[in-house]
N, C-alpha and C positions, 0 to 999 in steps of 0.2 A: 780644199774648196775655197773660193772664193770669199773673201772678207771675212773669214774664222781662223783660228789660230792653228796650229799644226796641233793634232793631235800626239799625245804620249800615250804608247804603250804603258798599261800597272806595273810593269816589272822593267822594264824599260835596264839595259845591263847597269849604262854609267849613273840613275839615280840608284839602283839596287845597289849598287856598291857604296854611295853615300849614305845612303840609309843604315846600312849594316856599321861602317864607322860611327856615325853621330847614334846608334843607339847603345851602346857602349861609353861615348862622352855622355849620354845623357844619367847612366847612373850616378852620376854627381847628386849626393842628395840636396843640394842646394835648387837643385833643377828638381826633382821628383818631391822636393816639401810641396810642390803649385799642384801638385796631383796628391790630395790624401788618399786618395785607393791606394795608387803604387806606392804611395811613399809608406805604406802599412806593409806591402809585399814585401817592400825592401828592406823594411827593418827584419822582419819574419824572416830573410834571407842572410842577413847578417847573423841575426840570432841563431839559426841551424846550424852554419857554418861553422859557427864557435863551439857549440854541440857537438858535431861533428868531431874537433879537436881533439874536446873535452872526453869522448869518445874513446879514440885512436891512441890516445897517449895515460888514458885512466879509466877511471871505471864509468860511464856513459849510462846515461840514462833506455836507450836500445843499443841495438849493435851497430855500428860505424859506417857498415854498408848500408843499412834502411837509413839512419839520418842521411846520409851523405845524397843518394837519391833523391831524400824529399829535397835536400835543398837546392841541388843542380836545376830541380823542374820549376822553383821556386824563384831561382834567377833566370831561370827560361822567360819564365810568367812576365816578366819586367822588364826583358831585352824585346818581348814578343811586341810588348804594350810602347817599348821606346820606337821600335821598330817601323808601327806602323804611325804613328805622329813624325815618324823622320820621313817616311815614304809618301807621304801625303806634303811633304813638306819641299821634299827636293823636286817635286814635280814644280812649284812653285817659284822655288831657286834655279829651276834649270830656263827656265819663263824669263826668271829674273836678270838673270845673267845672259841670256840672246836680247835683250832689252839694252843693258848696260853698253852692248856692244854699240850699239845705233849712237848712244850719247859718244859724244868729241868735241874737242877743244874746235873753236870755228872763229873764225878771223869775219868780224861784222864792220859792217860800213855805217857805224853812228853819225847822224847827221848833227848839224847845230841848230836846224828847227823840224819845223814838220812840212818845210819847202823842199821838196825833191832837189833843187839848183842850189842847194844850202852849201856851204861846205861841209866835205866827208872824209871822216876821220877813221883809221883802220885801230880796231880793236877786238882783244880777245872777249870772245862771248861769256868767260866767265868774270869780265869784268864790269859786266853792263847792269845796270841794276830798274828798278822797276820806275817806267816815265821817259825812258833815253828812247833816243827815236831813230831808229837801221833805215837805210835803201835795202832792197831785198832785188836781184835782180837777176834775169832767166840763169840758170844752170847756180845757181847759189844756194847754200844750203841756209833755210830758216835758223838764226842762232839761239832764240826761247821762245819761250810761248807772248801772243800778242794779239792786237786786234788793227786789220789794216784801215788806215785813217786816208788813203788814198791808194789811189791805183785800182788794177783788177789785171788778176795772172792764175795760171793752171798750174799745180801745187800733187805734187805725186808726194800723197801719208800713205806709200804702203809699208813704209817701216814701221807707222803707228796701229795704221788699222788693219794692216794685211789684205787691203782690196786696192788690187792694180790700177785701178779705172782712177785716173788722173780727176781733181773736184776743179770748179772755182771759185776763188775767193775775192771779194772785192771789198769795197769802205763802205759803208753804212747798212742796212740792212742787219740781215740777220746770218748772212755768210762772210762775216767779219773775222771770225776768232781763227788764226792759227799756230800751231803748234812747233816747237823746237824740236829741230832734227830731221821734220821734211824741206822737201826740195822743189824751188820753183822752176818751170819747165819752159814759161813762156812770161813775159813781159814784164815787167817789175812791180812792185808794191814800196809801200812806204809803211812800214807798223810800230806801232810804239807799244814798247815793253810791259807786260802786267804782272808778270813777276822776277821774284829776285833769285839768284841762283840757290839750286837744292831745294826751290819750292816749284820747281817747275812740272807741268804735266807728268810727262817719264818718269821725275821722279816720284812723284806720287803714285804713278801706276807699280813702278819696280817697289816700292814700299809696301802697295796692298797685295801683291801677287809671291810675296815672300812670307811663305806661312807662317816662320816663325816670329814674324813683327804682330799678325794678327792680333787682334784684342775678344778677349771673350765676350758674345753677347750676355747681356740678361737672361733670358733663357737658360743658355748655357749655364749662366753663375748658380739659378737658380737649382738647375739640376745637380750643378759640384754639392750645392749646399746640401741637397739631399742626400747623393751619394755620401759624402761624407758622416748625414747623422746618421744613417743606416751603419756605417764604419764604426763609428764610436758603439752606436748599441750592440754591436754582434764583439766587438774588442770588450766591451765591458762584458758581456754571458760569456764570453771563452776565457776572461780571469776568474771568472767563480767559478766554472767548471774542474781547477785545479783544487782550490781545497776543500770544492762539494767531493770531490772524489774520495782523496783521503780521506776525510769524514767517515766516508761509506765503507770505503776498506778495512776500517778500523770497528763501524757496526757492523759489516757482516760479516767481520772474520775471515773473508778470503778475498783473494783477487788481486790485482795490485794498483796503483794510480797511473790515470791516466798521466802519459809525457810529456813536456813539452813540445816535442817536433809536431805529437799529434794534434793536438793543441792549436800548434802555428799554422798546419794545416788545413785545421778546420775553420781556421777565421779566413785563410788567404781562399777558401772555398765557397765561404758564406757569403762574405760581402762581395760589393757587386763587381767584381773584377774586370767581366768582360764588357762590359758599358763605360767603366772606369778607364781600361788601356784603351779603349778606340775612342771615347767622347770627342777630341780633342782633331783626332783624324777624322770624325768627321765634319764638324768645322770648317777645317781648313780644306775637303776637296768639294765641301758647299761652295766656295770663294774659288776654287780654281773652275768647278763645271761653271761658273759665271764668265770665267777668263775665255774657257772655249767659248762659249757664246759671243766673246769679244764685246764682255762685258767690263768695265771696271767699279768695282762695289769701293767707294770712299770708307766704308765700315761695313763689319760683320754683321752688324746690328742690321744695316740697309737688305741684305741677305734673306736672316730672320725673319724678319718686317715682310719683306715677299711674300713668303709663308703665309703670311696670318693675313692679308689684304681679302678684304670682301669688300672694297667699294673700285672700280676704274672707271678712269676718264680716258677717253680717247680722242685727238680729235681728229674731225672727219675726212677733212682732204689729206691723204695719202698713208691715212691709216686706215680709214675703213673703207675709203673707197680710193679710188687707182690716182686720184689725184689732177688730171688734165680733163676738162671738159671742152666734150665734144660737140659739136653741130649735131642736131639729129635730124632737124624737122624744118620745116619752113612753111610757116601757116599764115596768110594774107588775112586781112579783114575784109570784110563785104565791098564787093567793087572791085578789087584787087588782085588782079592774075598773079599766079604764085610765083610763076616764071618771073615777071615785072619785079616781086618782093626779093627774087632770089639774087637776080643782077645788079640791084642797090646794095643789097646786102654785100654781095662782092667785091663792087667797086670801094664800098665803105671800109675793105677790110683786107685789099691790095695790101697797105704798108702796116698792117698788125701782125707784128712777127710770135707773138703768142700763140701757144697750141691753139687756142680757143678760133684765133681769128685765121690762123692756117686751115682750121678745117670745116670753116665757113665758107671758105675760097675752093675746097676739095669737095664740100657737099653740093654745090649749084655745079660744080664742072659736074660730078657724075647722075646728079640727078635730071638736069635740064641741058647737059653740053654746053654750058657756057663757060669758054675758053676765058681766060686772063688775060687783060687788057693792058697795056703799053701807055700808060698814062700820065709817065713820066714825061713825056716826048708833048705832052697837049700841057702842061702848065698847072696839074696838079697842086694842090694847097690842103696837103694832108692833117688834121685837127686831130692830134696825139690824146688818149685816155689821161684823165686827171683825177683826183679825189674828188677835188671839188666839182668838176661838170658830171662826175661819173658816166660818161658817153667821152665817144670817140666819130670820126668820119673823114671827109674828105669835102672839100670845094671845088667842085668843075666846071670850066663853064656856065657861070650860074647856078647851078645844078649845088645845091645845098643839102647832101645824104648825112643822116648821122645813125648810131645807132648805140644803145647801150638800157640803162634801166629804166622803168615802164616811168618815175616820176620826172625821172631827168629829162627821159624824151616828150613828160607833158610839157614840163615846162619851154622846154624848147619849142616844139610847134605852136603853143599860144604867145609866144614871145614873136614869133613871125605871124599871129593875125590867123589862124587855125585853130581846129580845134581836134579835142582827144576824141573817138569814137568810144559811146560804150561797150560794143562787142569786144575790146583793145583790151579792157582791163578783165573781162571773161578768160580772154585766154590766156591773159596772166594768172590769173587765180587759177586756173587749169592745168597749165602748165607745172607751177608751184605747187599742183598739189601733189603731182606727180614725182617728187622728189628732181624736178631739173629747175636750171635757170630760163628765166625765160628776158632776153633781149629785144626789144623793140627797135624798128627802123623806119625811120620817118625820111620824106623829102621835101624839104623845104614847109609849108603850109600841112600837107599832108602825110597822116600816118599810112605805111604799105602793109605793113603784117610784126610777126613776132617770130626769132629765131630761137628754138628749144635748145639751147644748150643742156646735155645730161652728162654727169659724173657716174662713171661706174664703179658700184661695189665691188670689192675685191672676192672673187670667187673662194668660195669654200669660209670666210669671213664668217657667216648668221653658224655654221656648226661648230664654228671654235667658242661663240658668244654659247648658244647652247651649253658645251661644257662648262665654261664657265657658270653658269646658272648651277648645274649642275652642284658645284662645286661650296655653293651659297657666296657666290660674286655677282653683286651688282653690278651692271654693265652702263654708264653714261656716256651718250657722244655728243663732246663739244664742237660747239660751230656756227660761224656768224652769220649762216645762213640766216632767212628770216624761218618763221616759225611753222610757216604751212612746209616748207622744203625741208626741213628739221623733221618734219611729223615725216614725211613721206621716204624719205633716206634714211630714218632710223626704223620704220617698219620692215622697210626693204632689208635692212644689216640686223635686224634682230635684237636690235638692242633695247633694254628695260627701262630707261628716260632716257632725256634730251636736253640739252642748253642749248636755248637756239639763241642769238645775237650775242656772246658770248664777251663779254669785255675783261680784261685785268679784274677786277672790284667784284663781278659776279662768279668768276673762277672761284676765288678765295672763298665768298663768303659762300660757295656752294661747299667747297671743302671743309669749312669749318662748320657748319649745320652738320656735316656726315659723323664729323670728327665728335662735337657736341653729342652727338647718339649714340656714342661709343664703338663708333667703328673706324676701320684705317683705310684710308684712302691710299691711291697711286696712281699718279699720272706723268706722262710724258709735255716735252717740251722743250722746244728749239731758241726761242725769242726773250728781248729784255725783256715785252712782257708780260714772259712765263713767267719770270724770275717768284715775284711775290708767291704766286699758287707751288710754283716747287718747292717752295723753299717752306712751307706750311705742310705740304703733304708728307704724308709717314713715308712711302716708297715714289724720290721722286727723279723721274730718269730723263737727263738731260741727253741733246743730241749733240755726238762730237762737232758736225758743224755749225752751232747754233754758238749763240755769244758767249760769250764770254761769265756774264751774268747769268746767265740759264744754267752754264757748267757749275758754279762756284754756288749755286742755289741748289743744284740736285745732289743728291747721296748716291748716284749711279748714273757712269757716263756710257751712251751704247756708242762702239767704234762705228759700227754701220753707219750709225743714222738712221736707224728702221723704228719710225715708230712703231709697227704693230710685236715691236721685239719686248715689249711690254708684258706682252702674253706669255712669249718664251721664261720672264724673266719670275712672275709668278709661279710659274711650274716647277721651276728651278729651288725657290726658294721653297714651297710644300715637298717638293722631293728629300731637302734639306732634312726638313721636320718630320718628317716622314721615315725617314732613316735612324734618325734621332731616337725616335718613338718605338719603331719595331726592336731595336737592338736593345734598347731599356726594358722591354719587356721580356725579351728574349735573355736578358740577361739575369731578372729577377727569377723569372720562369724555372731557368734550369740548375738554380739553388737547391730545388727540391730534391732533384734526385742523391744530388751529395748528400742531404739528412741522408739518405735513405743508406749512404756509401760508409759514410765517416762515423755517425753517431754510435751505430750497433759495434762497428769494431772499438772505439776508443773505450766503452763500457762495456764490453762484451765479458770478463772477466769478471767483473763484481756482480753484474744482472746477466748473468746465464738467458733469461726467457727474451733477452731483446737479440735477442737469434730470431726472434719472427719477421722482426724487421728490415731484416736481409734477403726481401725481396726479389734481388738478382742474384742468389747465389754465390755473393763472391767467395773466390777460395779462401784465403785467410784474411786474419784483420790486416796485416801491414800488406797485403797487397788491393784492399778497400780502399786503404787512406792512399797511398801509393798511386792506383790507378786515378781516383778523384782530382790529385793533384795536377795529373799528367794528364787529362781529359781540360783541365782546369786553365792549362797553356796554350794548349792545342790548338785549342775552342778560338779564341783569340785569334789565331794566324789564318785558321779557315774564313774568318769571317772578315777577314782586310779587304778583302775583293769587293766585298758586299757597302763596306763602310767607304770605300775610296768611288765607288761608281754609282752609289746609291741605290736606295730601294726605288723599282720602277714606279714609274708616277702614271697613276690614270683618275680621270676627270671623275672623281665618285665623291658622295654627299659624306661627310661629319660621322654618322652614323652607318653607313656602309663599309669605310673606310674604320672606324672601331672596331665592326664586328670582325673585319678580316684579319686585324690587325691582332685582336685577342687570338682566332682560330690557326692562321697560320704561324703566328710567333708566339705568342703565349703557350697555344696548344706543342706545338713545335721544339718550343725552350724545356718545355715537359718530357717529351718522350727522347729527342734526341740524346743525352744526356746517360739515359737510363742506359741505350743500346751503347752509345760512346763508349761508357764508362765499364759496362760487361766484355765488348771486345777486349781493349785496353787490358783488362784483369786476364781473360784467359790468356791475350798476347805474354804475357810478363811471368804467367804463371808455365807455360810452355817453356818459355824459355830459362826458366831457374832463374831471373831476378830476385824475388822474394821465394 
């Protein structure tokens, strides 16, 4: 698909193969101390093992085949859990390394100023450092990232972004910034350096798109943290279960103490194993499903942060709405033939090469046939758009047309000895209120009418806001509209407030009032000056073609360019947490039924009546602990698909989302478990394992 990354198959052969090698390097317990669940399995694995020995060559606490079982499933448990933090990982690396490929040594034409006729010196690209200033010229490849300080040329990133459609980039503005390792196609530029080698874009993306560089969110730490005490507490009840037993054997005169294997068993069962081997994998395919999105997340944390967002800003041109405003209308003031208002307007709008002003020229051709005029040929004197006049026109023959905003065009007809009509400013206010612009054209002394310019919403836009509400997301659309066209564009788009004349200074301090109430904002943005409001908000997603300053301010760069990929990028990040959340629960849940597996057989011999508690019938006690074990790995491998693609995400409220969350994984972590672990026993017991 166009501007997304190539998707990977899960099982994909050449990362599967990686996978299976690096979860075998990852038993290194230097590696597995960063995870206390496994690094608990792996000791419990060590310790069987040695049992096992202790076993086979002497007198053994069971018999050599039941140790020897628990502990084979025991390092399953730990290859299963390295397994899939490899497999989530080499999706990452395999990213990484078609990434690596695009970077190359490149021969740059460092100038000695920032005069294109300077002299130019040929040098390797990794020797240019940040401030040096390249000629960049058609069929040349860009040597790092920069911002063009001159020129304007057509520049193919589909090695960055993966979208063919050649961009351009020119000097000032906000289509300045580009990137090392695309290629210019057509005219030259002049760009100076903004960074220094090994800090460059790519690498930064090949850094966050290798799972294993990833940094653990907060979140995240705080869930180890728990895992972990839950670890400790259930290690510490299963050392006093060794000399409450003796004890007991010794009061009730029969029975014998419970084992260590069984023991080891019942901790590697208790504690939360299967949250423990997948946590980490899921993480790291939070940050790759952002990759496909042709997203790049500067940190895991900016991921997270997705997640939890209930404030967004959007803004309005060409996020919420399509972005080019069109002609719609041609409305004359009293006196004034519309036809008359439509042919000034034309004439006024000949050399406006703007969407806006082409289809000013498109709307009197097909409304009134009025052909386009040759005006070049009579001595035209075309009056170009400026900030300052904010109007535009043309001088012909006397003939004085202008056309642009309702104050500008007062001032201008009273300035020629005319005046403004009040019906003039009605249907500006009319117009305006109508969510469109309304353009005035006057000639000379006198005003003719008003041309409705309207921006269209982007269809299907108000039901994705919808969900979002849904979801308790605020929804705000910025935009410099004035405030009557504000009110009327954000009724139409659905959205919950509004900033209408929106500056730097009000951005921010609207972000910080949200932030103040304790909640987390995110917003998109291309321009320097975004920079300030990105660089304040919790989720903030800069656009790959916007400066330089907007990239370096935001925590997430969209390769697109799409602003409305904002939305996508929300989604993504509650899917994250989402996942997080069922498999935690899923994994506390289905502890239960192991009591129900492990307890009654490790005690079965001294308390005879906790035979009631063996609810599923299993055949013997070693094939209780046995089967629990092996349900215990299992469990883990079935569930990688789920942890790598995540739990599907739908737009549902806090509390909806809970309830399902208990009924189908709670409830779910409960009963699965019980059947699991029953097959498993009769499997084993069929076959004379135990």
């Amino acid at each position: 698909m166009t501007g997304k990354k190539e998707k990977r198959s899960l099982f994909e052969p050449t990362i599967l193969k990686r996978a299976l090698l690096d979860s075998f390097k990852k038993l290194n317990p230097r590696y597995q101390i960063k995870n206390p669940v496994m690094f608990v399995v792996e000791v419990g694995s060590v310790l069987t093992t040695l049992l096992f020995f202790h076993a086979l060559f002497g007198k053994g606490e069971a018999s050599p085949s039941f140790i020897l079982q628990i502990s084979i499933w025991l390092w399953i448990t730990v290859l299963f859990a390295n397994f899939a933090e490899s497999l989530a990982e080499g999706r990452g690396k395999a990213q990484a390394e078609s990434l690596r490929k695009t970077r190359r040594e490149i021969m740059a034409k460092k100038l000695a100023s920032a005069d294109r006729n300077s002299g130019v010196t040929a040098i390797s690209s990794s020797q240019l450092r940040k401030g040096d200033i390249v000629l960049v010229e058609a069929g040349d490849i860009i040597p790092m990232d920069g911002e063009v300080i001159e020129g304007v040329a057509s520049v193919n990133e589909s090695a960055i972004t993966g979208e063919s459609a050649p961009v351009i980039r020119e000097s000032g503005g906000d289509l300045n910034s580009v990137t090392g390792g695309t290629k210019v196609l057509s005219d030259w530029l002049v760009v100076k350096i903004t960074t220094n080698p090994g800090e460059t874009f790519l690498d930064r993306m090949i850094s966050m798109v290798e799972g294993a560089k990833r940094q653990k969110t907060p979140n995240e730490i705080a869930l180890d943290i728990l895992l972990a005490g839950l670890t400790i507490i259930f290690l510490l009840v299963t050392v006093t279960l060794l000399p409450y037993s003796i004890f007991s054997v010794q009061a009730a005169g029969h029975g014998s103490p419970v084992t260590i294997t069984v023991l080891v068993a019942l901790l590697v069962c208790l504690i939360p194993t299967t949250i423990g081997g997948l946590l980490s994998a899921i993480g790291i395919a939070g940050m790759d499903r952002m990759i496909q999105a042709n997203v790049i997340a500067m940190s895991g944390r900016a991921v997270e942060a997705a997640g939890d967002v209930d404030v967004l800003l959007l803004d309005k041109t060409g996020t919420i709405t399509l972005g080019d405003r069109q002609a719609t209308a041609f409305i004359p003031v009293s006196g004034v033939d519309a036809k008359a208002l439509a042919d000034a307007a034309q004439i006024a709008s000949l050399a406006d090469e703007t969407p806006e002003g082409r289809s000013v020229v498109v709307l009197a051709k097909e409304k009134y046939g009025i052909r386009e005029t040759d005006i070049n040929s009579l001595g035209a004197e075309f009056v170009p758009f400026s900030a300052q006049t904010r109007m535009s026109g043309v001088n012909l023959g006397g003939r004085q047309i202008r056309k642009g905003a309702a104050d500008a065009i007062e001032k201008f007809v009273q300035s020629q000895g005319g005046t403004f009509p009040s019906d003039t400013r009605s249907i500006v206010d009319d117009i305006a209120k109508q969510g469109a612009t309304p353009l005035v054209v006057a000639e000379g002394t006198k005003v003719l009418g008003v041309i409705q310019l309207k921006d269209i919403v982007k269809g299907g836009i108000k039901d994705r806001f919808s969900e979002m509400r849904q979801m308790g997301i605020k929804t705000i659309m910025i935009t410099g509209d004035n405030p009557l066209t504000a009110s009327a564009i954000a009724a139409e788009a659905g959205v919950d407030d509004y900033l209408a004349e929106a500056t730097p200074e009000t951005k921010l301090k609207l972000i910080r009032d949200h932030q103040a109430g304790g909640r987390l904002v995110a917003m998109t943005g291309d321009g320097t000056n975004d920079a300030p409001a990105l660089a304040q908000a919790d989720v903030a997603v800069a656009m790959n073609t916007g400066t330089q300053a907007a990239k370096e301010a935001g925590n997430l760069v969209d390769l697109d360019s799409n602003p409305t990929k904002l939305i996508e990028i929300v989604e993504i990040g509650k899917q994250l947490l989402m996942t997080r959340g069922t498999l935690t629960t899923f994994s506390i849940a289905n502890d239960v039924a192991k009591y129900f597996a492990i307890l009654p057989a490790a005690f079965l011999s001294i308390y005879p009546a906790l035979g009631a508690l063996n609810i599923m019938h299993l055949a013997t006690p070693e094939s209780a602990v046995l089967s629990a074990v092996i349900f215990n790995a299992l469990i883990i491998i079935f569930l990688v698909p789920l942890a790598l693609r995540g739990v599907k995400y739908k737009p549902l409220g806090a509390e909806v989302v809970l309830r399902n969350n208990a009924l189908i994984y709670g409830l779910g972590g409960l009963i699965v478990p019980f059947i699991g672990i029953k097959l498993i026993d009769m499997l084993i017991t069929a076959i004379g394992i135990v």
